[in-house]
C-alpha positions as CSV (number, residue, x, y, z in Angstrom):
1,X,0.0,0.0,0.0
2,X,1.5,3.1,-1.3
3,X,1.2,6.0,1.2
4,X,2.7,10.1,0.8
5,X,2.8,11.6,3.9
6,X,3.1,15.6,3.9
7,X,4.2,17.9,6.6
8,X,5.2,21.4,7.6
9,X,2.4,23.4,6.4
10,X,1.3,26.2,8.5
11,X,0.7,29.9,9.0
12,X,3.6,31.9,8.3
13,X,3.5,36.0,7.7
14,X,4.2,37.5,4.4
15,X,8.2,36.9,3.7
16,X,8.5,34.4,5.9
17,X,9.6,30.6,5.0
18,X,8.0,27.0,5.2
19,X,10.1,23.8,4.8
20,X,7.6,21.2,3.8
21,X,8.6,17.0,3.6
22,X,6.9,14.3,1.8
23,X,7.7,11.0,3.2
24,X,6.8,7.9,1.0
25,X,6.3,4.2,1.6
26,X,5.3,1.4,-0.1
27,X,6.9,2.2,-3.7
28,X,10.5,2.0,-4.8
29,X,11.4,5.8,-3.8
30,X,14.4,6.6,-6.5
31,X,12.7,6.2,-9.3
32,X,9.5,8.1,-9.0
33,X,9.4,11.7,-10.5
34,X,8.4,13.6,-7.2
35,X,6.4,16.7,-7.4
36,X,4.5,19.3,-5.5
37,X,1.2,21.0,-6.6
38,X,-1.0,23.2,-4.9
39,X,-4.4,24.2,-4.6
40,X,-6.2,26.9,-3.5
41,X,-9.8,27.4,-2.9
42,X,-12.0,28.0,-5.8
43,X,-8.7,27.8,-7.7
44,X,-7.1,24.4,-10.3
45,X,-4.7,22.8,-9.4
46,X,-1.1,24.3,-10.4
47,X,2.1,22.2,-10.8
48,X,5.0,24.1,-8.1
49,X,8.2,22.3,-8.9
50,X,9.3,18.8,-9.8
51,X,12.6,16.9,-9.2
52,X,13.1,14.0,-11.6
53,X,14.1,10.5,-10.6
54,X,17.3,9.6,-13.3
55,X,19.2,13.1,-12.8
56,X,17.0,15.2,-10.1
57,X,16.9,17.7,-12.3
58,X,14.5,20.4,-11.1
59,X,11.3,22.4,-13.1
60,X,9.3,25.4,-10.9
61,X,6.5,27.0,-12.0
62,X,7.2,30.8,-12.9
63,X,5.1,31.8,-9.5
64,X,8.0,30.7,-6.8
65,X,11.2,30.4,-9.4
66,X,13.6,31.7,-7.4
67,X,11.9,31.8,-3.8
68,X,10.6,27.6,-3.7
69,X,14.0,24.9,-4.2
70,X,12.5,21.3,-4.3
71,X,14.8,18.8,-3.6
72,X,14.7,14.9,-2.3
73,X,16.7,12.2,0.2
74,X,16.1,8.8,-1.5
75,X,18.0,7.2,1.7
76,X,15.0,9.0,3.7
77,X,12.4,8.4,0.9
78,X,11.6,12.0,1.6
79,X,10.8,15.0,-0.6
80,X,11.6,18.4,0.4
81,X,9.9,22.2,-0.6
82,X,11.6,24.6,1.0
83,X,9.5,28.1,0.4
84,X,11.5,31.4,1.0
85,X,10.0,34.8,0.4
86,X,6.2,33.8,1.0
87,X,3.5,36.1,-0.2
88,X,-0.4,36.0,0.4
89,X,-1.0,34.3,-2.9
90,X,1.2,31.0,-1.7
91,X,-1.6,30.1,-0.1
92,X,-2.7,27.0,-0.6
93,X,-3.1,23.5,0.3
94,X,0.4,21.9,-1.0
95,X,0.0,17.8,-2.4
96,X,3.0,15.7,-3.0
97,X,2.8,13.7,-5.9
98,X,4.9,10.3,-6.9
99,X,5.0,9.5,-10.3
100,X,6.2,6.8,-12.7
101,X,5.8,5.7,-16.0
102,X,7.1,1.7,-16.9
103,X,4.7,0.1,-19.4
104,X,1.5,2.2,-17.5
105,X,1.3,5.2,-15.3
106,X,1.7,5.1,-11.8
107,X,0.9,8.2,-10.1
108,X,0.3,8.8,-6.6
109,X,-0.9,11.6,-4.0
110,X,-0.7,12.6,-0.6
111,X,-3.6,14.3,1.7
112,X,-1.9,17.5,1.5
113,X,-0.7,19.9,4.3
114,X,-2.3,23.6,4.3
115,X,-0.1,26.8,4.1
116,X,-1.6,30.0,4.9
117,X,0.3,33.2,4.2
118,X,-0.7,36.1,6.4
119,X,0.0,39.5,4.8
């Protein structure tokens, strides 16, 4: 049973920072493409960042380049987002997602952890 476990949401004021993990069991780790969306209410869903399994090489969305680093621990089977610079419209509940193509898709999400950005 494959199980993403989020943490270190929060409230945090306006230019602070949030470190949230994503702990996962129950799949071979290293070679999942990891990935954090968010979503806010009344809002789609928006892809954040994503660290790739072969080279972790990283993708952000245009929103948090340069304030949000993703980055992962395979020993720890852990993904990080550590979110610098905060602003109101961070706000949002933040999903990790594990996913994996070999002859089908396997894709898998957390419950998500809520960050609210006081301004």
């Amino acid at each position: 049973q494959v199980q993403l476990v989020e943490s270190g949401g929060g409230l945090v004021q306006s230019g602070g920072s949030l470190r949230l993990s994503c702990t996962a069991s129950g799949l071979t780790f290293s070679r999942y493409t990891m990935s954090w969306y968010r979503q806010a209410p009344g809002k789609e869903r928006e892809l954040v960042a994503t660290i790739t399994s072969a080279d972790y090489s990283t993708t952000y969305a245009d929103s948090v380049k340069g304030r949000f680093t993703i980055s992962r621990d395979n020993a720890k089977n852990t993904v990080y987002l550590q979110m610098n610079s905060l602003k109101p419209e961070d706000t949002a509940v933040y999903l990790c997602n594990a996913d994996r193509f070999t002859f089908r898709q396997y894709t898998y999400w957390g419950q998500g952890t809520q960050v609210t950005v006081s301004s």
